[in-house]
Each structure stands twice: as C-alpha cells, then as structure tokens.
Backbone as numpy.savetxt, mean C-alpha at the origin, in Angstrom:
# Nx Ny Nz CAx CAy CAz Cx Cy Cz
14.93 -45.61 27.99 15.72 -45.39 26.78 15.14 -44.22 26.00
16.07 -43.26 25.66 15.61 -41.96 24.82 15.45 -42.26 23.79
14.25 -42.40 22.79 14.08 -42.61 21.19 14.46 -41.45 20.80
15.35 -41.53 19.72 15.48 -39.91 18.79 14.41 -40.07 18.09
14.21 -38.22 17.65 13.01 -38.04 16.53 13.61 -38.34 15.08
12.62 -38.43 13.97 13.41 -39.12 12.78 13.59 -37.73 12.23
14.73 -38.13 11.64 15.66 -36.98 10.60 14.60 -35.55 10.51
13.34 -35.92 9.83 12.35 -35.18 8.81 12.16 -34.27 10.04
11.74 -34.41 11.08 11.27 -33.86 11.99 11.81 -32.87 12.86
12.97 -33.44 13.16 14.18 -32.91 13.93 14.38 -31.19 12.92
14.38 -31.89 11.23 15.03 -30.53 10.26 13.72 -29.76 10.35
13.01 -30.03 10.71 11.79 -29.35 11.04 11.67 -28.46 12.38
12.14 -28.91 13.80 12.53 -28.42 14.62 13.44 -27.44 14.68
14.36 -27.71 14.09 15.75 -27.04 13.62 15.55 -26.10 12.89
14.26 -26.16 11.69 14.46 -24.91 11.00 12.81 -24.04 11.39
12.44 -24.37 12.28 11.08 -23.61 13.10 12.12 -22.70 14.23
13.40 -23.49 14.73 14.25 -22.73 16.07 15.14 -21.64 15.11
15.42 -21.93 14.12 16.37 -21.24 13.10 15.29 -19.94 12.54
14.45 -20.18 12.65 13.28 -18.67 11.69 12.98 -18.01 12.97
12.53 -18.46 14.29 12.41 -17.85 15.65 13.18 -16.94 16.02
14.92 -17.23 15.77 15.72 -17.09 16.20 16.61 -15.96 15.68
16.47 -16.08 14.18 16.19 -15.23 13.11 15.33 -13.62 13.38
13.89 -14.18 13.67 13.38 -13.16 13.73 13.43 -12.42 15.29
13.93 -12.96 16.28 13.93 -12.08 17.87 15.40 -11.54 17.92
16.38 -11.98 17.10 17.21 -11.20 16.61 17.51 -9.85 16.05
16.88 -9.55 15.13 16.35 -8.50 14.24 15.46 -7.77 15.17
14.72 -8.12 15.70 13.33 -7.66 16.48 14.18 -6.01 17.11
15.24 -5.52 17.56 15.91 -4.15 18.39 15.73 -3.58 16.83
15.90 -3.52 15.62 15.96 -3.20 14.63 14.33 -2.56 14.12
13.70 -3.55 14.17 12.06 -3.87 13.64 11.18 -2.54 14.98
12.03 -3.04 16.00 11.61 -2.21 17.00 11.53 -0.33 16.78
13.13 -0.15 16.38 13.39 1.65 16.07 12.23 1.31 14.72
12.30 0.62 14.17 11.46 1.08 12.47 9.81 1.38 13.25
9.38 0.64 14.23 8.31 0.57 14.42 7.89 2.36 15.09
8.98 2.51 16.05 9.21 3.41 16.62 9.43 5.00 16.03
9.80 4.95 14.69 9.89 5.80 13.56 8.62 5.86 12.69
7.67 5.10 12.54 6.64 4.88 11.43 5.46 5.44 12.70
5.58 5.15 13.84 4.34 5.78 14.64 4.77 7.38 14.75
5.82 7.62 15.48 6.55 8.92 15.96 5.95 9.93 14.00
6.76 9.83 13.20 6.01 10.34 12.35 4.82 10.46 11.60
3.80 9.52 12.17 2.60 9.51 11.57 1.99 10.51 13.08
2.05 10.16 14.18 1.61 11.40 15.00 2.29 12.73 15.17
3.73 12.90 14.67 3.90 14.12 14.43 3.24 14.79 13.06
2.57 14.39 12.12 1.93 14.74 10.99 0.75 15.30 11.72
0.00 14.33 12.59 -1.14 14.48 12.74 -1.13 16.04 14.07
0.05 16.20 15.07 0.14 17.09 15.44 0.55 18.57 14.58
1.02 18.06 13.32 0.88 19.36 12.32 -0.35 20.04 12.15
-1.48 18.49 11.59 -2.31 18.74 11.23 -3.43 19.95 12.14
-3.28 19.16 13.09 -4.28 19.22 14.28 -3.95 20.95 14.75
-2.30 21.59 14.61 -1.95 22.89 14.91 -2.68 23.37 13.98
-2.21 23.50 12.94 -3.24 24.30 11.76 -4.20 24.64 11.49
-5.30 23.65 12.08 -6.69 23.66 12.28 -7.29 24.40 13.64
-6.57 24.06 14.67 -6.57 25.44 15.94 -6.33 26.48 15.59
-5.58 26.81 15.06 -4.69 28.28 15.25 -5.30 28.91 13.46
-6.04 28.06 12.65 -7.08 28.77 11.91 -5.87 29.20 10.65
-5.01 28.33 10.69 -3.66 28.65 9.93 -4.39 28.91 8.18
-3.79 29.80 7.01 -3.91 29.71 5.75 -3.92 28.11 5.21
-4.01 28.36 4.00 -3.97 27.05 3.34 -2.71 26.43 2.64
-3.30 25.64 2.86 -1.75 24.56 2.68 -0.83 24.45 1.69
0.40 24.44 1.33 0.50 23.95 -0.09 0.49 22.36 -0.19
-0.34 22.05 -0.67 -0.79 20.65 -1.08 0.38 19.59 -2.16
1.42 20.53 -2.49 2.00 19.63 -3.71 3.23 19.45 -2.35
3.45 20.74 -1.89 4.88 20.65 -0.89 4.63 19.54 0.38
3.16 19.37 0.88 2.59 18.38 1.93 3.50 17.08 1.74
2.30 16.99 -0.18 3.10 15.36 -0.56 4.33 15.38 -0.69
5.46 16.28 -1.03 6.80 16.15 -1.49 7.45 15.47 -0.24
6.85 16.04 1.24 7.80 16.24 2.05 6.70 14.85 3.03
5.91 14.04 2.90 5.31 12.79 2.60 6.51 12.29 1.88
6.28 12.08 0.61 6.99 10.59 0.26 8.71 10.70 0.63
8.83 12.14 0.40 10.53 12.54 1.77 10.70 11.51 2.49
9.47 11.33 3.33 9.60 10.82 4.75 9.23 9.23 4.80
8.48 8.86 3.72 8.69 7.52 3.23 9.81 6.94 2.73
10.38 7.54 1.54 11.86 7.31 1.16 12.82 6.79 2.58
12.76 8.08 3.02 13.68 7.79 4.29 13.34 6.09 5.71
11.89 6.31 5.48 11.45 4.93 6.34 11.91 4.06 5.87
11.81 3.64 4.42 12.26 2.52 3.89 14.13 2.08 3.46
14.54 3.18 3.70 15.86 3.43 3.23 16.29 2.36 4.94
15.32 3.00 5.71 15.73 2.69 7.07 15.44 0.94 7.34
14.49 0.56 7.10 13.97 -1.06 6.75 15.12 -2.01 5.75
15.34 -1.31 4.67 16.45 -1.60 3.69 17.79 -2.02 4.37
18.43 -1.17 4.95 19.66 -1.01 5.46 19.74 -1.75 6.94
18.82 -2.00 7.91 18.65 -2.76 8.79 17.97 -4.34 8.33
17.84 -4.48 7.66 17.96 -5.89 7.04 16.29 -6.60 7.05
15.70 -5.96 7.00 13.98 -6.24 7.30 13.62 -6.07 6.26
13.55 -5.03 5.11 13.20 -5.89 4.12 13.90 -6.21 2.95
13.67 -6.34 1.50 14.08 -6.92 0.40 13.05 -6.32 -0.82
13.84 -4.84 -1.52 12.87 -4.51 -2.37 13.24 -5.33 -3.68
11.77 -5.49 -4.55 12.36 -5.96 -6.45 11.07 -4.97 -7.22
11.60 -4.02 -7.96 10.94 -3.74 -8.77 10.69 -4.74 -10.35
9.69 -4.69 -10.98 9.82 -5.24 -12.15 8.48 -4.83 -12.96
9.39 -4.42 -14.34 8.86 -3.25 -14.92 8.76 -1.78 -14.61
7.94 -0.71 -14.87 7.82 0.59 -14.45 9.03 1.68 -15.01
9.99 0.84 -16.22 10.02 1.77 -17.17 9.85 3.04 -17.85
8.57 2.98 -17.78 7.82 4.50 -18.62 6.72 5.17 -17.95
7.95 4.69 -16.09 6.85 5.59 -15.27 6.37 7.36 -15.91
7.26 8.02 -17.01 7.21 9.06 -17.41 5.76 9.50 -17.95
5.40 8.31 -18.43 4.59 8.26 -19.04 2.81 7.83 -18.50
3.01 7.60 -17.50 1.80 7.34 -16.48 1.25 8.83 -15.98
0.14 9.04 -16.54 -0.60 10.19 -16.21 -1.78 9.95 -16.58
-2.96 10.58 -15.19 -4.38 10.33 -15.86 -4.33 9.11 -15.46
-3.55 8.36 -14.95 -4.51 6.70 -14.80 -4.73 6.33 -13.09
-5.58 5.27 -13.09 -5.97 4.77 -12.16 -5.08 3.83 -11.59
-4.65 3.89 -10.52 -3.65 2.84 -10.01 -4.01 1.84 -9.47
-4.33 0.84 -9.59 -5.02 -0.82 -8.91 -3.85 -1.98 -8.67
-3.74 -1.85 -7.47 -2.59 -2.64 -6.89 -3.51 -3.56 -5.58
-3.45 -4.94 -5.74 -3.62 -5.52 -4.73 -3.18 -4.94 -3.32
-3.08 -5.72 -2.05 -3.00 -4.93 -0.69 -2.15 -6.03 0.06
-1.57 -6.14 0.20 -1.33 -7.45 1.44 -0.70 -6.56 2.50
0.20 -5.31 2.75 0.37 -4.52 3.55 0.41 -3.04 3.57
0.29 -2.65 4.86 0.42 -0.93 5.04 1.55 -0.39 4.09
2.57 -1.10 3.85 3.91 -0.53 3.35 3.44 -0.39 1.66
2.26 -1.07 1.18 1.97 -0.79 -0.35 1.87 0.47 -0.57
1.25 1.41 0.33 0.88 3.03 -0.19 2.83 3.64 0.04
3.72 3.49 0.54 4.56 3.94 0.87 5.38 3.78 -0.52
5.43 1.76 -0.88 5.94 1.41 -2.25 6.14 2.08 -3.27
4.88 2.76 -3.78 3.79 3.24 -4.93 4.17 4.77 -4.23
4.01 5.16 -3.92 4.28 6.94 -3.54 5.44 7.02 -4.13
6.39 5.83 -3.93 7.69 6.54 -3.58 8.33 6.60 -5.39
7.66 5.35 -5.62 8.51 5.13 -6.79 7.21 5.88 -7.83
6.16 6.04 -8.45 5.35 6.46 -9.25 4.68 7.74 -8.75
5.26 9.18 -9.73 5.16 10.39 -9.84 3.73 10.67 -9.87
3.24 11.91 -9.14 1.96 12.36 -9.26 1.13 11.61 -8.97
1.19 10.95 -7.69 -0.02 10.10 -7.02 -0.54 10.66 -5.85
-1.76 11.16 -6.59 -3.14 10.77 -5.49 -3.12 9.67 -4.60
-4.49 9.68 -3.43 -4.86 8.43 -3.13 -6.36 8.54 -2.44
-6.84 7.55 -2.90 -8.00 7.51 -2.42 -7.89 6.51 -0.69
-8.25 7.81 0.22 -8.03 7.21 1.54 -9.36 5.91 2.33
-9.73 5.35 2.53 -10.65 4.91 3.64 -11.09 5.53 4.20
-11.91 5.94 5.02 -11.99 7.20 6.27 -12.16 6.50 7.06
-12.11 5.10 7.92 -11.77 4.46 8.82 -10.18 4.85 9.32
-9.29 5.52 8.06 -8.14 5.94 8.63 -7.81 7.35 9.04
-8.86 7.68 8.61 -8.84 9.39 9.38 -9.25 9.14 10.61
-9.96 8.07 11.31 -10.28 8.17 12.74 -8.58 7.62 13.35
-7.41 6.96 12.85 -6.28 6.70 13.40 -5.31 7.78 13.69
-4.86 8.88 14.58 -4.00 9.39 14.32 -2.59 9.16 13.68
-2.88 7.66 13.55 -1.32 7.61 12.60 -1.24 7.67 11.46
-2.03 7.76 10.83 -2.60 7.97 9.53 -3.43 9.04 8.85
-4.02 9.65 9.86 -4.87 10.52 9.45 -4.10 11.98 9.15
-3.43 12.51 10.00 -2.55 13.56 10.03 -2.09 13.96 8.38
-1.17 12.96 8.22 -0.56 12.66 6.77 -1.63 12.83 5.70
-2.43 12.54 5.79 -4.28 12.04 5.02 -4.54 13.26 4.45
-4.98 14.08 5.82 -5.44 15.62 5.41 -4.64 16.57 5.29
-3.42 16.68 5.39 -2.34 17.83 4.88 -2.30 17.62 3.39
-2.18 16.39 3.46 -1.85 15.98 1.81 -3.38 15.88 0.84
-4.23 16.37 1.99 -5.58 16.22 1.03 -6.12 15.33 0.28
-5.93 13.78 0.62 -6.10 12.63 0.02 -7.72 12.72 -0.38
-8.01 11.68 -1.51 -9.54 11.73 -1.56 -10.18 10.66 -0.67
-11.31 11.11 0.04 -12.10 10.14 1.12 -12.81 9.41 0.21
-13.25 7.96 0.73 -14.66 7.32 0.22 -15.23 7.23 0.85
-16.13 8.31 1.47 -16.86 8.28 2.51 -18.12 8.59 1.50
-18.25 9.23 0.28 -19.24 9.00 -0.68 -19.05 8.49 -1.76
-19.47 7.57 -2.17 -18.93 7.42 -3.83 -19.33 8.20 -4.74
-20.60 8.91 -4.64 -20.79 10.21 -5.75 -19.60 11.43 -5.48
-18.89 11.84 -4.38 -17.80 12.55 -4.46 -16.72 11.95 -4.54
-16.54 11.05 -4.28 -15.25 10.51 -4.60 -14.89 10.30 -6.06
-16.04 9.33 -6.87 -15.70 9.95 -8.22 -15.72 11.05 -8.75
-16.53 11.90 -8.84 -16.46 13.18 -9.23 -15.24 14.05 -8.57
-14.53 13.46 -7.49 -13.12 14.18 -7.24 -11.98 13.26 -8.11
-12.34 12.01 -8.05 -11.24 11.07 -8.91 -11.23 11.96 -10.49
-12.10 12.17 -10.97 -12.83 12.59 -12.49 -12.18 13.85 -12.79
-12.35 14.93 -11.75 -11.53 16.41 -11.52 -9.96 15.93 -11.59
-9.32 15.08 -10.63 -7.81 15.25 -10.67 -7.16 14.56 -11.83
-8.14 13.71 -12.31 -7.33 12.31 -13.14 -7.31 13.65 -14.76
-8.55 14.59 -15.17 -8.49 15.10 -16.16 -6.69 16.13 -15.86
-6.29 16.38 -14.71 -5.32 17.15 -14.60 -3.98 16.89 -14.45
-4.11 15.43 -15.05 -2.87 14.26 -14.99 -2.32 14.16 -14.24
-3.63 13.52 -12.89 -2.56 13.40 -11.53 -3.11 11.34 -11.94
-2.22 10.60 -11.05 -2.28 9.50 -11.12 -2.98 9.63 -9.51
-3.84 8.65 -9.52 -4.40 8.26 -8.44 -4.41 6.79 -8.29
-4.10 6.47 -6.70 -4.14 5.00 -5.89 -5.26 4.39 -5.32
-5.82 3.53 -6.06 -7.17 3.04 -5.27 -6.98 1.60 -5.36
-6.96 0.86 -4.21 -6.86 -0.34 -3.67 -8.47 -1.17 -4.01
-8.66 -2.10 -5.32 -9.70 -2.34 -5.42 -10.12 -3.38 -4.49
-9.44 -3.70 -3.27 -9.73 -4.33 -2.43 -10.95 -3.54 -1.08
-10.51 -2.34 -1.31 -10.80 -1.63 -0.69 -10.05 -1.11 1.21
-9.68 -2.57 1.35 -8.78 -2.39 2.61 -7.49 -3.61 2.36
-6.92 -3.87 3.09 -5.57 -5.04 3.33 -6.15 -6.37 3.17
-5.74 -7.36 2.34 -6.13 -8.52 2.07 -6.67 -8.92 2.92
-7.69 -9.75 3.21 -8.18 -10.16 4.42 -8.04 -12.29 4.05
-8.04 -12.25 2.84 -8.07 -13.30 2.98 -6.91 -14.25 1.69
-5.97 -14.09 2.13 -4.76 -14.16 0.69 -4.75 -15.23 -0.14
-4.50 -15.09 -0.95 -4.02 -13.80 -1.78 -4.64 -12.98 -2.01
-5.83 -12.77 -2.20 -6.55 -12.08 -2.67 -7.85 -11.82 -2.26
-8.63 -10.64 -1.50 -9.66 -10.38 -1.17 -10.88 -10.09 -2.31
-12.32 -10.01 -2.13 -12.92 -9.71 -2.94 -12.74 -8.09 -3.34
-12.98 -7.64 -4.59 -12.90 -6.76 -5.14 -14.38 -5.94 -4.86
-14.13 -4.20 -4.41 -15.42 -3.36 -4.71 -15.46 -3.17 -6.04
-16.44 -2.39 -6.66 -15.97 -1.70 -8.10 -16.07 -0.04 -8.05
-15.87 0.33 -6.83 -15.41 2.01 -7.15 -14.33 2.32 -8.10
-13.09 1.68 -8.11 -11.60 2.06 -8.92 -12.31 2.00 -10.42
-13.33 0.49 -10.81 -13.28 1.13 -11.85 -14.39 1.94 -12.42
-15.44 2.29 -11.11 -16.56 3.48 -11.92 -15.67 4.80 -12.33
-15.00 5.28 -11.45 -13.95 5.65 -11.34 -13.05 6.21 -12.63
-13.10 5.04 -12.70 -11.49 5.20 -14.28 -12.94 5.19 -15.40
-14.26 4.43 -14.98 -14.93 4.57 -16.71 -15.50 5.94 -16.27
-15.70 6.68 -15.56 -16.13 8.12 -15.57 -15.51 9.19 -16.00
-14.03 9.22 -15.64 -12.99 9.43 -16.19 -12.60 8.83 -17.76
-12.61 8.21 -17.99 -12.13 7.32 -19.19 -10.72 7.10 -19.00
-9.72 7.25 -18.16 -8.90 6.80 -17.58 -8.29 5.34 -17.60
-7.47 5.03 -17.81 -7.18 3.41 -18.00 -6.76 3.35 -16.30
-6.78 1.73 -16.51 -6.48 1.00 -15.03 -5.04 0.32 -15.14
-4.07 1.06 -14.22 -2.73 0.12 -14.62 -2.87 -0.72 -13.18
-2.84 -1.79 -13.29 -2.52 -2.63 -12.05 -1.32 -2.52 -12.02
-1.12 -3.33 -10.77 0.05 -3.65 -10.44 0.05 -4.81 -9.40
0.90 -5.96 -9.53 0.96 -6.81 -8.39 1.97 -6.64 -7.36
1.65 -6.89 -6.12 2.47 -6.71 -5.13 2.54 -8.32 -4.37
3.53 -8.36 -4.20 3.61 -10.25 -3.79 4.78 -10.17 -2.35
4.41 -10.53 -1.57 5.12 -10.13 0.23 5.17 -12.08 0.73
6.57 -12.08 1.23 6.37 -13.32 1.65 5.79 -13.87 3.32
5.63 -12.68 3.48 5.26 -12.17 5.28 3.87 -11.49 5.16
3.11 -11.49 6.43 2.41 -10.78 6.82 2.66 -9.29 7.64
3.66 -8.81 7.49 4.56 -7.70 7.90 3.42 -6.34 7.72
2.97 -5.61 8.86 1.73 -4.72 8.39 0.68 -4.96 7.59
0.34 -6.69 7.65 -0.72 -7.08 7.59 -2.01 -7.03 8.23
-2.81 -7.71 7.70 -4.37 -7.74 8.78 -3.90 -8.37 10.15
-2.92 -9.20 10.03 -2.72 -10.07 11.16 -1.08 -9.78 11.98
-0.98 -7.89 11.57 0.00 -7.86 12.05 0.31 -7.44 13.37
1.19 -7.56 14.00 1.40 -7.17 16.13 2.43 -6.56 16.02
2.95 -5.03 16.59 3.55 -4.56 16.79 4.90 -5.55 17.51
4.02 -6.24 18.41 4.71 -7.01 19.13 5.61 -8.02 18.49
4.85 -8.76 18.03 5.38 -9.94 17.54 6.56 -9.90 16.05
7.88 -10.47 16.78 8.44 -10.36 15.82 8.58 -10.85 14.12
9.24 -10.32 13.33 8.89 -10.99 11.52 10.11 -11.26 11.39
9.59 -12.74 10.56 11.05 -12.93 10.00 11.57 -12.22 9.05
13.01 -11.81 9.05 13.29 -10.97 8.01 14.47 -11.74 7.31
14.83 -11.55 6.29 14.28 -10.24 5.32 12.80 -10.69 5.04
11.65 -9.29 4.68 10.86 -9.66 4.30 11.11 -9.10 3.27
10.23 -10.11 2.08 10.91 -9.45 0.13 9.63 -9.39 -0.30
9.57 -7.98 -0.83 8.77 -7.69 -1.45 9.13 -7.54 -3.10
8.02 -8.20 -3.79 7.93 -8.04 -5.37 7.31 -6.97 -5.87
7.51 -6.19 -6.34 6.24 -5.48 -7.10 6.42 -5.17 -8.58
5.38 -5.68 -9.62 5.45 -5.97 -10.69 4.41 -5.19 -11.52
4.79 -4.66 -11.93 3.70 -3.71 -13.17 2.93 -4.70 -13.87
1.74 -3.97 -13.82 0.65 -5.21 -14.68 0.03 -4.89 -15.84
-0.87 -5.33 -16.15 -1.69 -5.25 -16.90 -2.43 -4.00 -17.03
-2.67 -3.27 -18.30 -3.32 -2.18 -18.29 -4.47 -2.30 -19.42
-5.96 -2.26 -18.56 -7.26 -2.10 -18.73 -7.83 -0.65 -19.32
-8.22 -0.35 -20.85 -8.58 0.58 -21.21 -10.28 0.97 -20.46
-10.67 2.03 -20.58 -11.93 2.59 -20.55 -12.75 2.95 -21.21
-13.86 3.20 -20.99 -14.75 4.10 -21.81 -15.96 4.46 -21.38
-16.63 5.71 -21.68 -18.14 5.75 -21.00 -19.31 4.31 -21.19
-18.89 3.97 -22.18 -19.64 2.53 -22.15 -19.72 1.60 -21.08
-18.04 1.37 -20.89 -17.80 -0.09 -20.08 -18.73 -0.26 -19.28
-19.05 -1.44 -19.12 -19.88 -1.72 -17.99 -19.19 -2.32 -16.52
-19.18 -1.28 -15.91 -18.52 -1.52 -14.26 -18.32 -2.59 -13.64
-19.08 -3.30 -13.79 -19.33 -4.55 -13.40 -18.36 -5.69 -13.78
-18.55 -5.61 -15.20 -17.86 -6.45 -15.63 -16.29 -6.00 -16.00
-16.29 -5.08 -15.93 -14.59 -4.27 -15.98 -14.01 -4.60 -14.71
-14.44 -4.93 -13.59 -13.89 -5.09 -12.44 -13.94 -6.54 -12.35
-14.99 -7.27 -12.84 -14.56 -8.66 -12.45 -13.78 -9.05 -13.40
-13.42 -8.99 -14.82 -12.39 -8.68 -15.94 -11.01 -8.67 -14.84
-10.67 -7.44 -14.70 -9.59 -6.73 -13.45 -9.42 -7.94 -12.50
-10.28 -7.96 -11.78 -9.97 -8.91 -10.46 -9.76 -10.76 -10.61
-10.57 -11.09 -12.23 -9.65 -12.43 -12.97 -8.29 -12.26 -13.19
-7.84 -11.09 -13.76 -6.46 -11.14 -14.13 -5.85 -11.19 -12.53
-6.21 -10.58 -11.47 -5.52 -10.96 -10.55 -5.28 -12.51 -10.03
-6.21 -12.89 -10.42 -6.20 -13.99 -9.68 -5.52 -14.48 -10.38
-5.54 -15.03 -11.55 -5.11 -15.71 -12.51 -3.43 -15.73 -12.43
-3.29 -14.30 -12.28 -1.51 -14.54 -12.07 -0.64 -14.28 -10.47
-1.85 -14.29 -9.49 -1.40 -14.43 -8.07 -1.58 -15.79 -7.96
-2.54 -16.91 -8.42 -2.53 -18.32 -8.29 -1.66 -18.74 -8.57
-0.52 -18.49 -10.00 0.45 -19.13 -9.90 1.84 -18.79 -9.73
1.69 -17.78 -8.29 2.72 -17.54 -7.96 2.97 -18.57 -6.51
C-alpha cells in the first residue's frame, strides 16, 4: 500500500520542483548575460593589454569611465529585460549633491560596483589587487585607473588627492564580497580614509535575495530569478582629523548591522 506524504511536505516538494524549474528555465537567458559580462571584461583587458605593447599615449581617464559605466548600463538593461533581475532604488535624491565623499556600501555581489557606477556621478573605486590578477576585471581596473590597496599609505594619500577634487569614491568596508551574511567583518581603511580626507561616509545598504555573483557563486549553476535587489541610501557619518578610526568604523559597521538584522 502507497502511504501519501502529508500536505506540509508534498507543498514543500512542490515548491523546491517549482524554484528548480523556475530557475533551469531562465538559465539560456542567465547564460547570454554570463556570456556578455566575461566577453566584455576580456575585451577591456585586451584594450588594456594593446596599449601597454604598442607603448600607446595616455589615456583619457574620464572617457575610460564614461564608456565603463556605458557598458554597465547596457549589462544590466540586459539582466532587467530578460527577467533575472529586479532593481529598487530608495532614496538618492540629491545624488547632485554627493561630492568629496566616501562611499561604504556593504557587498553581497559582483553586480554592487556596477549598481553604484551606474546610478552615483563621479565615482572612483578603490580596487583589491587580487582583481588585477583576473583578466575579467583587471582590464576595466587599469584603463579606468582605479585606486589599488595594495598599500594603505598610497591608497590613502590617493583617496585624500581625488576626494579634495570632488570625485566620490567606492570602498567596500568589507573589503571583499560578504563571506559570511549578512554581513562580513569590517577593515578600517574606508574610514582612515574619509578621516584623512575629512570627507564624510555615506553608506549605503544593498540587500539581494540570492547569492547571484556571490562568494558562492557557479557560472554553472542556475539562480532563481527574478533576483531583487534593494539598494537604500544610508546613513551619513561626518569626519574629522580627530576621529578616532577605530571607533568610526566600528560606529559604521553597528549601524550596519543594526539595520541588516532586521531585515
């Protein structure tokens, strides 16, 4: 005699075959996006890489980034319209008015630097240099002249130079992609950074219901989509040569927590 499974279980089955089914669907879609986000991160890096052979002049650095977040716009326009993801802005108003500051946005995916480029004017970024060894990343990196943290005495003192010239700069006080969510431990470069500068710190939260270009993400493996991304203007942390670093960042990294816990 066949026992059925009880109700609870079955809608459990049913909606584990329904998100599977969902996502290997979508997957020919997820596939061209995947196929578009590599193809142009190594054609950058074959820009790069010509220029540096052939001993080319110097770059224009503002036209690099223009024709960067160009090509982001367009990735995401492409994610948008194929049904993968789900943008929400909230707040960012008086992006006009953001200059000179430090940008501190949590990390949960690759697509955060794309987010933040696209929509907030005059951004820097402070790169990793674990991603200059990727050609998919690196290409893009050095045309556009991103700042490395490969020292922290130059990296601030380059943060300190651009931020006085009202460029906004992106520094992930995580330092890399969440590793452990919501929220990874915090370095405090972003804010030696902004108190060297005297620069304020605008956070920003970013809230993803997927691991989509996460730490734990596979080209392979398909995502359920839509994936929806939140991103919410935060809290803004003044400076001063005083502050003490230390405690300005663990300050910073309470408010994260505090309002990623009760999301």
């Amino acid at each position: 005699m066949k026992v059925p499974l009880p109700n609870k279980r079955m809608d459990d089955f049913q909606s584990i075959a329904k998100q599977a089914g969902a996502a290997s669907s979508n997957y020919h879609f997820q596939f061209l996006a995947h196929c578009y986000f590599l193809s142009s991160g190594l054609w950058l890096w074959c820009r790069w890489a010509l220029r540096r052979l052939l001993s080319l002049g110097t770059r224009n650095v503002l036209e690099e980034r223009t024709g960067l977040v160009r090509r982001f716009h367009t990735y995401l326009d492409l994610l948008k319209s194929w049904g993968i993801i789900e943008l929400e802005f909230v707040g960012f108003e008086d992006l006009a008015s953001w200059q000179g500051s430090v940008i501190a946005p949590n990390h949960p995916s690759i697509l955060d630097v794309m987010l933040l480029m696209t929509r907030i004017p005059s951004l820097d970024c402070v790169m990793n240099t674990k991603l200059l060894s990727n050609p998919i990343t690196s290409g893009g990196a050095r045309l556009c002249d991103f700042i490395q943290n490969d020292s922290l005495l130059r990296m601030v003192k380059t943060c300190k130079e651009r931020l006085t010239t009202g460029a906004n700069i992106l520094i992930f006080p995580e330092g890399t992609r969440t590793t452990h969510p919501p929220l990874g431990s915090f370095h405090h470069s972003y804010a030696l950074a902004a108190k060297c500068s005297g620069a304020p710190i605008r956070t920003v939260i970013i809230e993803c219901n997927s691991e989509y270009f996460g730490r734990r993400f596979s080209y392979f493996k398909p995502a359920r989509c839509p994936i929806r991304f939140r991103i919410t203007e935060g809290k803004i942390f003044h400076t001063s040569p005083s502050s003490c670093t230390r405690s300005l960042s663990s300050e910073v990294e309470d408010y994260f927590r505090s309002v990623l816990g009760k999301n």
